[in-house]
C-alpha positions as CSV (number, residue, x, y, z in Angstrom):
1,X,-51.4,62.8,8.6
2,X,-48.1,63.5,7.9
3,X,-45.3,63.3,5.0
4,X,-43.4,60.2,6.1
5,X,-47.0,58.7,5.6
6,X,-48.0,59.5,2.0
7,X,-43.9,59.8,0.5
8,X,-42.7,57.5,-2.2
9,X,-39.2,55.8,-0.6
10,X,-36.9,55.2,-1.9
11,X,-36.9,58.1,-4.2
12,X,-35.2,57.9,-7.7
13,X,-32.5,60.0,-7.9
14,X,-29.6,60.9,-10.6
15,X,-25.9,62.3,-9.7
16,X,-25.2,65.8,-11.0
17,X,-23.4,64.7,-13.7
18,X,-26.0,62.5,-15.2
19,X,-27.1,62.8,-18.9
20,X,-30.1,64.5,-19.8
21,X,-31.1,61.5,-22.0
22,X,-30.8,59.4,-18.5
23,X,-33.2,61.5,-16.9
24,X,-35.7,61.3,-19.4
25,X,-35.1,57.2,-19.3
26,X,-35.7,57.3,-15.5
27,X,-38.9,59.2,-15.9
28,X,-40.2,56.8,-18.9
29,X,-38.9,53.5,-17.0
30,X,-40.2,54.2,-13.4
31,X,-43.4,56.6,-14.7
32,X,-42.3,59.7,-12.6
33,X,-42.4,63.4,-13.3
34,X,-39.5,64.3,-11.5
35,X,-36.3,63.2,-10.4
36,X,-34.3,65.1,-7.3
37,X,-30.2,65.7,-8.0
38,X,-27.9,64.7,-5.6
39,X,-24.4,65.8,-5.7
40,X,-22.0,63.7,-3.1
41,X,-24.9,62.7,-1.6
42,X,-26.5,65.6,-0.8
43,X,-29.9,67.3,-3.0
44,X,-28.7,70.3,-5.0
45,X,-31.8,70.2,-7.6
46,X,-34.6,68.4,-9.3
47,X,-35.7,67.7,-13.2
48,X,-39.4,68.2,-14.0
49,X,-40.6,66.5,-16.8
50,X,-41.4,69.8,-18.4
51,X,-37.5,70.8,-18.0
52,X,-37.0,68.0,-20.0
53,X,-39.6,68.8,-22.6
54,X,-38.1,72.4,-22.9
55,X,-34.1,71.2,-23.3
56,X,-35.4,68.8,-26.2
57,X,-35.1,69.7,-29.7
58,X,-38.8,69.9,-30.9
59,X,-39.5,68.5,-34.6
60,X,-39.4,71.8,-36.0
61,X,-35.7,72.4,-34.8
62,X,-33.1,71.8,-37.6
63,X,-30.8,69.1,-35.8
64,X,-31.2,66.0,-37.5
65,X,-32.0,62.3,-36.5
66,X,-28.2,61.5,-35.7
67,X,-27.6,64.8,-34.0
68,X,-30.5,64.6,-30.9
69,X,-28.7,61.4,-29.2
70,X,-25.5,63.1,-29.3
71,X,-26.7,66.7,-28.0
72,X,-28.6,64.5,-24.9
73,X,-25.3,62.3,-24.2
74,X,-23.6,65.2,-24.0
75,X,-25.9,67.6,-21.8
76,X,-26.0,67.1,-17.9
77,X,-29.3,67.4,-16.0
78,X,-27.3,70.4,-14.5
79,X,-27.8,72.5,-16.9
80,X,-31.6,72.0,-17.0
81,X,-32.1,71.8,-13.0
82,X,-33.9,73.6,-11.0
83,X,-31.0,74.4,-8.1
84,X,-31.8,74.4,-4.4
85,X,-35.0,73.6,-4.9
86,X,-37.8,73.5,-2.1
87,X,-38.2,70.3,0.6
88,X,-40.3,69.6,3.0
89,X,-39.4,67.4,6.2
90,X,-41.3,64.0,6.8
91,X,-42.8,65.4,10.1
92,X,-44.5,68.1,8.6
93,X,-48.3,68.1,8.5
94,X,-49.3,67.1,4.7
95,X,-51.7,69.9,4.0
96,X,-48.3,72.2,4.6
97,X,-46.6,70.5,1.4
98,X,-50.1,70.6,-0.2
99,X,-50.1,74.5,0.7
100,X,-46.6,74.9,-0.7
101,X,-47.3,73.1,-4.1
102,X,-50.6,75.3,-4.5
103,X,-48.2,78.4,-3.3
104,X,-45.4,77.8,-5.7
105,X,-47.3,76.1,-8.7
106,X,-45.1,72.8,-8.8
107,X,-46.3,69.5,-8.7
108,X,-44.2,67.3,-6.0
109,X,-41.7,68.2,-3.0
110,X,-38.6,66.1,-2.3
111,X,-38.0,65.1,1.8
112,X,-35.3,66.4,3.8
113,X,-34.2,64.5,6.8
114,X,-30.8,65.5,8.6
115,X,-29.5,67.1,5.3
116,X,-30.7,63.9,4.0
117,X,-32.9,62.9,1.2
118,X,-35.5,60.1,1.7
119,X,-38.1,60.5,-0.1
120,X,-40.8,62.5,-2.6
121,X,-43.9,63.9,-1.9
122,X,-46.0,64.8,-5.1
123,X,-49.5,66.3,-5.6
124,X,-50.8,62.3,-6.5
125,X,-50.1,61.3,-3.2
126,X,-51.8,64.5,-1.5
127,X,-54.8,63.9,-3.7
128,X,-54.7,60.4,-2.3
129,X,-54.7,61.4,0.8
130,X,-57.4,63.3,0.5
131,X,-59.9,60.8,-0.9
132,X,-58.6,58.5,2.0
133,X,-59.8,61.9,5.0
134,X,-63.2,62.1,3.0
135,X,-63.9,58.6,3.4
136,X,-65.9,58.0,0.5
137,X,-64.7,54.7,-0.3
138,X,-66.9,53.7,3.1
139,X,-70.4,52.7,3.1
140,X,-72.0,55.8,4.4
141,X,-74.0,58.9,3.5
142,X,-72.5,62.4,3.1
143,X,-74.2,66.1,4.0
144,X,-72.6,69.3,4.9
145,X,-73.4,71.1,8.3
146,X,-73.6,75.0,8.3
147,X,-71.4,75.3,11.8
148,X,-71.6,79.4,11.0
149,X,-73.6,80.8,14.3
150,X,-72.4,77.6,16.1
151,X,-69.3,78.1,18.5
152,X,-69.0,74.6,19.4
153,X,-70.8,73.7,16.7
154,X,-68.2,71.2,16.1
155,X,-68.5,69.3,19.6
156,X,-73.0,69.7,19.5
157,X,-72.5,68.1,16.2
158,X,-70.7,65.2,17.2
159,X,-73.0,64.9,20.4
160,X,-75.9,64.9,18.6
161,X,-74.8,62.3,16.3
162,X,-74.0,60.2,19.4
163,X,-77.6,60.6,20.4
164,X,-79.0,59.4,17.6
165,X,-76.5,56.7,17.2
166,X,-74.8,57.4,14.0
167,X,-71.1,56.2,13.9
168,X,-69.0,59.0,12.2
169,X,-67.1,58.2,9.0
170,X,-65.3,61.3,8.5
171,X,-65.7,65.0,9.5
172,X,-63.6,68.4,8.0
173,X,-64.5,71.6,8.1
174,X,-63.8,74.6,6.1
175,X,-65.0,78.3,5.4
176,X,-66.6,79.0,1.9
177,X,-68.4,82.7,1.5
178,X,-68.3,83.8,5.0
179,X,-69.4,80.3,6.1
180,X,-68.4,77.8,8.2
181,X,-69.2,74.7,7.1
182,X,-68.6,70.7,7.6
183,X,-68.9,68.0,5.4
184,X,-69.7,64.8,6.9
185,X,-69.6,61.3,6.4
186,X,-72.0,59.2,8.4
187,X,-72.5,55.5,8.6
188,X,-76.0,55.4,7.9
189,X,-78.9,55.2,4.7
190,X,-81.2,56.6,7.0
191,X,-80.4,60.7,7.4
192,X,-84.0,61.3,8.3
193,X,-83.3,60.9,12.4
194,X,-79.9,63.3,12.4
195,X,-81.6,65.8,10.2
196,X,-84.2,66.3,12.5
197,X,-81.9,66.0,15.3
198,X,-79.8,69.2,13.7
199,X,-82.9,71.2,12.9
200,X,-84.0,70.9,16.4
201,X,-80.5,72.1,17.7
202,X,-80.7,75.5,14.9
203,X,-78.2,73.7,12.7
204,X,-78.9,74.6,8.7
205,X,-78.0,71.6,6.3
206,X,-76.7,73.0,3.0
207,X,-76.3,69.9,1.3
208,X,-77.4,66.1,1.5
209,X,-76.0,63.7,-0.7
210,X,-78.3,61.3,-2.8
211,X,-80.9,59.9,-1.1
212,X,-83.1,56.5,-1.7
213,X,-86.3,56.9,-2.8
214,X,-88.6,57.5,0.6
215,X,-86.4,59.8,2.5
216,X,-86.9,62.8,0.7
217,X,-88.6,64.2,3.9
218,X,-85.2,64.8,5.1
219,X,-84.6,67.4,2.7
220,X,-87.8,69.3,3.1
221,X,-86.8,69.5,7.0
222,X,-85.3,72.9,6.1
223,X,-85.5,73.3,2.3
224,X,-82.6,71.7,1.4
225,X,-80.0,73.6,-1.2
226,X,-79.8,71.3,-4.2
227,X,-76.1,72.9,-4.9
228,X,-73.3,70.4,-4.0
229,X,-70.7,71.3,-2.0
């Protein structure tokens, strides 16, 4: 999955000499947290919402009613900017903008094309795109797989699934206390078959997801970790 996938375009913008009080009407009016700064075309900067909560007066300051309008006509968004700020290109993976928002503590990316912007990436469209890899809004049951002592443990696992005839709904990996595990999404109600299946192979099963009433057997195949994961 990439950036040009999960990107809101076209992005809302503001020239460089735009009013702070227009920023903060772009942000209430279109129900966005941050709006890029183009200058001649090209990005020099973005607004946060929380640089616009820091360049307003707050009720305790001493300007008065008829003051605030005029202070915010006056003010331009580049004196509250952020200049240069980071960007990301549409053809790069969407766990490397995810990375860079974690990395640098801010909450949306725009996208840089040619010298070009075309679009915003923020951390609701990564956590969207995350519910859409897990799968979860398909019909299916979820366990995690410990792949530790496995060194194609992701190819056996997908073999053995084949064998018993369980379609695969969604599969990641990742490493958690020296482990290597996988969380998987299978199209089944019935985990009974493949948890045999992975105990026969040496697999260990960490975590199975909530079961109907009558398969609690699958659990007890090798003691089952109540812990989610």
């Amino acid at each position: 999955m990439l950036v040009r996938d999960r990107m809101t375009t076209p992005p809302i913008t503001m020239d460089v000499r735009g009013a702070i009080a227009e920023a903060h009407g772009l942000m209430r009016h279109y129900d966005i947290r941050r709006v890029p700064i183009l200058q001649k075309g090209r990005l020099v900067g973005i607004v946060s919402w929380t640089d616009l909560m820091r360049a307003l007066p707050s009720p305790a300051s001493l300007l008065g009613a008829q003051e605030m309008p005029g202070l915010l006509l006056r003010a331009s968004v580049k004196e509250i900017m952020t200049p240069n700020p980071m960007t990301v290109t549409p053809n790069q993976p969407i766990e490397e903008a995810a990375l860079i928002m974690r990395q640098e503590k801010i909450g949306g990316l725009p996208v840089v094309e040619d010298g070009q912007l075309i679009g915003v990436i923020t951390e609701s469209d990564i956590f969207q795109a995350f519910v859409d890899l897990t799968g979860i809004r398909e019909k299916g049951t979820r366990l995690v797989v410990d792949l530790t002592n496995h060194r194609k443990g992701v190819a056996e696992l997908a073999a053995i699934a084949e064998e018993t005839g369980l379609r695969l709904l969604s599969f990641a990996t990742y490493t958690q206390d020296g482990q290597r595990l996988a969380i998987v999404r299978v199209d089944t109600d019935d985990l009974v078959p493949l948890v045999q299946a992975l105990g026969g192979r040496g697999f260990r099963v960490p975590h199975l997801a909530a079961l109907p009433d009558g398969q609690a057997d699958a659990r007890s195949v090798f003691g089952v970790v109540s812990r989610p994961q």
